[in-house]
N, C-alpha and C positions, 0 to 999 in steps of 0.2 A: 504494500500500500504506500503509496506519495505522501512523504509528510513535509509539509514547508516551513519555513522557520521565520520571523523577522527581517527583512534586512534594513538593520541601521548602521551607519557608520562604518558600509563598505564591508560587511560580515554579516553574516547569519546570528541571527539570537534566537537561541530557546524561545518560546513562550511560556508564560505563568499556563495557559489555557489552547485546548484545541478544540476547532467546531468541526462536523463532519461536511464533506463538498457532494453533493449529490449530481449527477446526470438529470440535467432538466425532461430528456428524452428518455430516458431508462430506468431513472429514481437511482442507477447503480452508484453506489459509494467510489469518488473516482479518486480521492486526497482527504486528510486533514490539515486547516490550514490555522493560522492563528485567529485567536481571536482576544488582541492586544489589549490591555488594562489600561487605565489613565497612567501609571508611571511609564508604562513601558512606551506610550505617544509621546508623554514628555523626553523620553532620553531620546527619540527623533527626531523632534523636534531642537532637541539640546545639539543634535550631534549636526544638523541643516544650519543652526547660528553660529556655531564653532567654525563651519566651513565657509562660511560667506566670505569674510574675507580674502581666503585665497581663491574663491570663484573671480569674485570682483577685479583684482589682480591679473586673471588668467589672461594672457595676450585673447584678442580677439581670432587670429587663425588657429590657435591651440583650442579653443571651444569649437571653432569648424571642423577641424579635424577630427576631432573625438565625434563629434554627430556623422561626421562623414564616415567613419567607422562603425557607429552602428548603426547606420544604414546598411552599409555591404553585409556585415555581420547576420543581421536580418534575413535581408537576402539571401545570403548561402543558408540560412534555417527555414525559408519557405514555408516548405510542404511541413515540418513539425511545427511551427506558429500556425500554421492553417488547423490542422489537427485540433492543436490545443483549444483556439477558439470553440471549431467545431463542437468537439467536447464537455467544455463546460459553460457555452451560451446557448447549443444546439444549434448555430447557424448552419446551416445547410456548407457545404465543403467549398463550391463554390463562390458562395460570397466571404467564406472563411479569407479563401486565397486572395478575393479581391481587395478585402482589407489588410492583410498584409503587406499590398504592392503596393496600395495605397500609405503605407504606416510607412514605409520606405523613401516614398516621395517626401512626405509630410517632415523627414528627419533629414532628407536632403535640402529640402527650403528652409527648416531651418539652419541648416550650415550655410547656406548661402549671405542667410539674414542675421546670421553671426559676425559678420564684414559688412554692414549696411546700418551699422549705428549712427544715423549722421545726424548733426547739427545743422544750424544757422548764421550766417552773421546778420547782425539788425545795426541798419543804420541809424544810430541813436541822434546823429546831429540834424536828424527827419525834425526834431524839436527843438525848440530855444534851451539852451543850456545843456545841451548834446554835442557840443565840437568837443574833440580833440580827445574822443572817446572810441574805444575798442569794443565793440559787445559779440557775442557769441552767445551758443548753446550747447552744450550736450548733452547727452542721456547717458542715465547713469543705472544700474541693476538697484531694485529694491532693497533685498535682500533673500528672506526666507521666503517661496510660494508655498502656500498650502494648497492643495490641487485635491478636488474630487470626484469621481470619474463614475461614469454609470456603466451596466452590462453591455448595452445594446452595441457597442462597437469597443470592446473592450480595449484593442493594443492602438488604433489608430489614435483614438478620442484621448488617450492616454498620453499618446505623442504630441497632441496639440497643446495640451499644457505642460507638458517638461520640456520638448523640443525649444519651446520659442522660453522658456524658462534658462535653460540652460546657455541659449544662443545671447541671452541678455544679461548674462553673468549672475544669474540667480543661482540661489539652492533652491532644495524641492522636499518636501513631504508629502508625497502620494498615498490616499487612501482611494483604492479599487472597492468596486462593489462588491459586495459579499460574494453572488455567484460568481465573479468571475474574475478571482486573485492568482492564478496558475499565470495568464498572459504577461498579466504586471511584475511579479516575479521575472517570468522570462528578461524583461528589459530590461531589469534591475542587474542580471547578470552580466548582458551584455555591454552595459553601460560601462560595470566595472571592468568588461574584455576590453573595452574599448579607450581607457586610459581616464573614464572620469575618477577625479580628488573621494576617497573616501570621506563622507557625509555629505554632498553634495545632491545625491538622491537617496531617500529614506522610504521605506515600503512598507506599510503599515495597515494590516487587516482587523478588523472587527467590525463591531457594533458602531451605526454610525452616531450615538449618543453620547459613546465614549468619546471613537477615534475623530469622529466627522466633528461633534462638541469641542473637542479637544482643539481641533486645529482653530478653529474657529475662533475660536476666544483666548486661545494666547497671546498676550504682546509681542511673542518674538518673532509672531507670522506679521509678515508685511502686507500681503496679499492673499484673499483669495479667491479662487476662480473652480466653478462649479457646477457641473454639470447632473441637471435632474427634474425632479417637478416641481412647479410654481410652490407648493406647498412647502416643502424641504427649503427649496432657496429661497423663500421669504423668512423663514425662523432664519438660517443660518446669516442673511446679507442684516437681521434688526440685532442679532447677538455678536454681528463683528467687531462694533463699536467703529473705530475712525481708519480698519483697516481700509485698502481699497478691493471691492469685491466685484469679481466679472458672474453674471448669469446667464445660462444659457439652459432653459425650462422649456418649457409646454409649447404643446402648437397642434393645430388641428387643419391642416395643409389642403386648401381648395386649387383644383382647374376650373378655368373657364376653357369651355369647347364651342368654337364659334360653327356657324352652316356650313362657313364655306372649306374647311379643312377636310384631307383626303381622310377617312378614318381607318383604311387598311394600315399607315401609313404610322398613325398615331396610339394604336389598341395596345402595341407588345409593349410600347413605353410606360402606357399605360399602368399596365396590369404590372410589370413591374415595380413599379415607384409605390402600388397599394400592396403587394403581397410577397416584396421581398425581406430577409429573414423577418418574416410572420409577421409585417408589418410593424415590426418594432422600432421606428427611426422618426428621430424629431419630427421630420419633414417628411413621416409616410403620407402618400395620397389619399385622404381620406376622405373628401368633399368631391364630388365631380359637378360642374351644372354647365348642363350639355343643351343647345338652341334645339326649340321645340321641333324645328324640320328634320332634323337627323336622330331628332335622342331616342325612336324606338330601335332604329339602327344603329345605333349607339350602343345601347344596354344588352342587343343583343347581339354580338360582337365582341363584347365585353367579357360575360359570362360565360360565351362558348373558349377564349381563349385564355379564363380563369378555371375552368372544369379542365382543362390540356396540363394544370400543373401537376405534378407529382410530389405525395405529401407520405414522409417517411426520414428515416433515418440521416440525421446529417452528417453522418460520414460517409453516408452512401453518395458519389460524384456527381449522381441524374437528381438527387431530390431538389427540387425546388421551395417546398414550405415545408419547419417541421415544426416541434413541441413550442411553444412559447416557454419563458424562461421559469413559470413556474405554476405550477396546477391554479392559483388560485386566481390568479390573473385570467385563463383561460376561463374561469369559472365568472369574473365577473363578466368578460366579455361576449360570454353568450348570456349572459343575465340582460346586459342592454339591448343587445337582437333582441331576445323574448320581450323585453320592454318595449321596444318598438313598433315591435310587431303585432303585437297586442294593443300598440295606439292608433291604427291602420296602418304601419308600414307595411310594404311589402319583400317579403326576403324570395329573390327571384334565382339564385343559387346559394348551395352553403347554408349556414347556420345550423352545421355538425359538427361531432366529433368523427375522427376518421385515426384510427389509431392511436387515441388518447390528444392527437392533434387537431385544432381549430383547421378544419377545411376553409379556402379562400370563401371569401360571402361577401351577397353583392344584396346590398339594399336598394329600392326607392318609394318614391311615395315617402319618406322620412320628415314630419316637420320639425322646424327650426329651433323646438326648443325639449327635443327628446337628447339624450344623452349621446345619442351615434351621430349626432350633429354637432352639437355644442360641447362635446366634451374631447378631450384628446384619448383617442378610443386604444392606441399603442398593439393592437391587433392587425389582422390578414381579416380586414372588412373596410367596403370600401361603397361609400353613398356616393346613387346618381340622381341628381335634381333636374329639373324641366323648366328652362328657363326660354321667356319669348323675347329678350334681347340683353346687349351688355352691360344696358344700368340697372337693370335687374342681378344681372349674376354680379357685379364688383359689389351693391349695396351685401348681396346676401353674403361674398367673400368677407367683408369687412363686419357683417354683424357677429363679430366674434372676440372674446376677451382676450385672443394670440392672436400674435399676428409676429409670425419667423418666416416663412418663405411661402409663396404663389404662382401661378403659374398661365399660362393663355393662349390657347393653339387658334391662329388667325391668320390668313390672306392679307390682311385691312393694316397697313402701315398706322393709319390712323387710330384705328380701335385698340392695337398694340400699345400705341404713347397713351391714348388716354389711361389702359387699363393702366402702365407703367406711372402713370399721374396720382390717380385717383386710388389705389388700392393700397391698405394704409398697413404692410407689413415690411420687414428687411430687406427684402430679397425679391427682386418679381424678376422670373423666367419666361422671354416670351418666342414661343415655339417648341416649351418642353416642361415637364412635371416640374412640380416643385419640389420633387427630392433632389435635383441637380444640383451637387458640390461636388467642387475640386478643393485640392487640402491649400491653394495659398487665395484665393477669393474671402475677401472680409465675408463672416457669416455669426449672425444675430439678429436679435427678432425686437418688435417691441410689445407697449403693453405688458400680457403675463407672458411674455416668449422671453422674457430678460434685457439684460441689462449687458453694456458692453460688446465688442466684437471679436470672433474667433478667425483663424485665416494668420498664418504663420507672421510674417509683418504687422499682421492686426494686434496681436498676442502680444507681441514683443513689445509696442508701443504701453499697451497695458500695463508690461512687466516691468518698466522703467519709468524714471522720473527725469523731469526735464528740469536741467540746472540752468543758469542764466549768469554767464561773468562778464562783468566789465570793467575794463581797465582802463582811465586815465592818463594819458601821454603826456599831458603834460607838464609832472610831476617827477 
């Protein structure tokens, strides 16, 4: 049996305590991992403020290089990082591996944006009593990030707060999500193959009341940055007190589908942005409102090329949907289908279990203020609405308490700007789902979608503070 240990300070530490890891798809016992007391957060904490300084310190191509190392390092781990995800989040193998290439890029941009620290000069004699004056800026590393990371993408999402952490001369305290502390581990190793300062990154599992409490409200954390639900990051950003805190929370992700769009053309995009790994992702497609001329050909279309997924074992290569990350999640999520349904919606495929797994499910007929509408439903279910033109569909996109990313499939140059106007979230994709990221594109939401922006250069700017010198010449 796998047992994992701490890593603080560049070494494995015992735990006081061990919880058991379950297989989300098999219930099989796959590891014991920690589950860290409040001292033992502290001495990660302790051992991240002892190292700041020589992060701080670190030449700027000496921090490139080290990401640029574990990126390669990555790389030649592949297919076991795929694995591992697979494993203990249940992602299907394939999108295992796609986040891995993706977690590779995401540690390459950051090496990049580890040589991209740049200032200003400010012409300060722009004012009376500004000659003969020098001014400048630079950015400078925080200090400690406290970082905390959800399942759903466990090694990328991970990388977007250490990468651009480490790229900014930060140290780091990671706490991973419960289910899925094997992938964060993995990096934690590689980090130190890779020539990072022992304490510089700290690995820290448990309870997030403890561990997640813990970072939260120390003084020696500078920053935190947080990825999860509106609910979590609202305690955690009112208990930070004066640190600086990034969120990136909820979201309940609409397309607008105009008449004139070919729909052979747009359905695979579709269907994947709603039902890949089990619709678990900030920005899964959850909302469809498709123009009243094409939506019964629409819906069915849709349906027939959501019934073609294959729902099984995520280490199996072909499966495309498998277990969500944990029975009771599955449980709420046909709770709200049955609620829906039961307030006229219509469920026109799905709303099964299929192997203990949430089979893909297609709603309509859904009003606007049932749960599979207005709530961020984090399932492989996906509503289509019936809309008779665009100020209809951007009103209903925006009648929502998120607003992270949108989307707009359109012929009409015009309809395009206005939706890119008018529709009041971070991110509007037009000609594609709104699950489309790439790991260096600013990405953040507003409303209850959070606060701040993610996207390697975005992060970094986060991760540091702008300093301001001026010098005097003529003294």
């Amino acid at each position: 049996m796998l047992r994992k240990s701490l890593w603080i300070d560049g070494q494995w530490r015992e735990p006081a305590h061990y919880v058991q890891l379950r297989s989300p798809h098999s219930n099989e016992m796959i590891a014991e991992v920690p589950a860290a007391t409040i001292e033992e957060t502290n001495d990660a904490i302790a051992s991240a403020y002892g190292a700041r300084s020589l992060m701080r310190a670190m030449p700027a191509h000496e921090r490139a290089a080290i990401l640029e190392r574990v990126a390669a390092l990555l790389h030649g781990r592949r297919e076991e990082a795929a694995r591992l995800i697979a494993l203990e989040a249940a992602k299907p193998l394939k999108y295992a591996r796609a986040e891995v290439d993706r977690t590779v890029q995401t540690y390459k941009f950051a090496a990049e944006e580890a040589k991209r620290l740049y200032g200003e000069t400010i012409p300060l004699d722009a004012a009376p009593g500004g000659e003969g004056r020098l001014a400048y800026t630079v950015r400078e590393p925080l200090g400690v990030i406290g970082a905390i990371t959800p399942f759903n993408f466990p090694m990328n999402l991970v990388a977007h707060k250490v990468g651009p952490a480490v790229a900014a001369g930060n140290t780091v305290v990671l706490k991973p999500a419960g289910q899925t502390p094997l992938s964060a581990f993995m990096i934690a190793e590689l980090f130190h193959e890779g020539g990072l300062p022992p304490g510089a990154l700290n690995v820290v599992t448990g309870a997030g009341s403890i561990v997640g409490g813990g970072i939260v409200e120390d003084d020696r954390i500078s920053m935190v940055t947080f990825t999860g639900s509106p609910e979590v990051g609202k305690s955690r950003r009112e208990r930070a007190g004066l640190k600086r805190v990034t969120l990136e929370l909820g979201s309940n992700a609409a397309l607008i589908v105009d008449r004139d769009v070919e729909l052979e053309r747009i359905i695979p995009r579709c269907v994947t942005g709603a039902f890949s790994n089990q619709g678990q992702v900030c920005i899964s497609l959850q909302r469809i409102y498709v123009h009243e001329a094409i939506f019964d050909d629409f819906v069915r279309r849709f349906c027939h090329a959501a019934e073609q997924l294959k729902v099984g074992d995520p280490l199996e290569p072909d499966t495309d949907v498998s277990a969500m990350i944990a029975v009771s999640e599955t449980e709420r999520a046909l709770a709200w289908v049955r609620e829906a349904a039961e307030g006229g919606a219509k469920i026109v495929t799905g709303g099964k279990l299929s192997g203990g797994a949430l089979a893909p499910t297609v709603l309509t007929d859904a009003a606007a203020h049932m749960k599979v509408s207005c709530m961020e439903l984090f399932a492989p279910v996906a509503m289509i609405g019936k809309v008779s033109g665009l100020e209809e569909a951007i009103a209903l996109v925006n009648d929502s308490k998120y607003g992270l990313q949108a989307g707009i499939y359109t012929n009409d140059i015009g309809k395009a700007l206005q939706a890119a106007d008018e529709l009041h979230v971070g991110g509007v994709m037009i000609n594609d789902i709104p699950t489309f990221r790439v790991d260096h594109m600013p990405y953040g939401g507003v409303k209850e979608s959070g606060t701040g922006r993610e996207g390697v250069k975005y992060a970094v700017q986060e991760m540091t503070e702008l300093k301001l010198v001026v010098v005097n010449r003529s003294i």
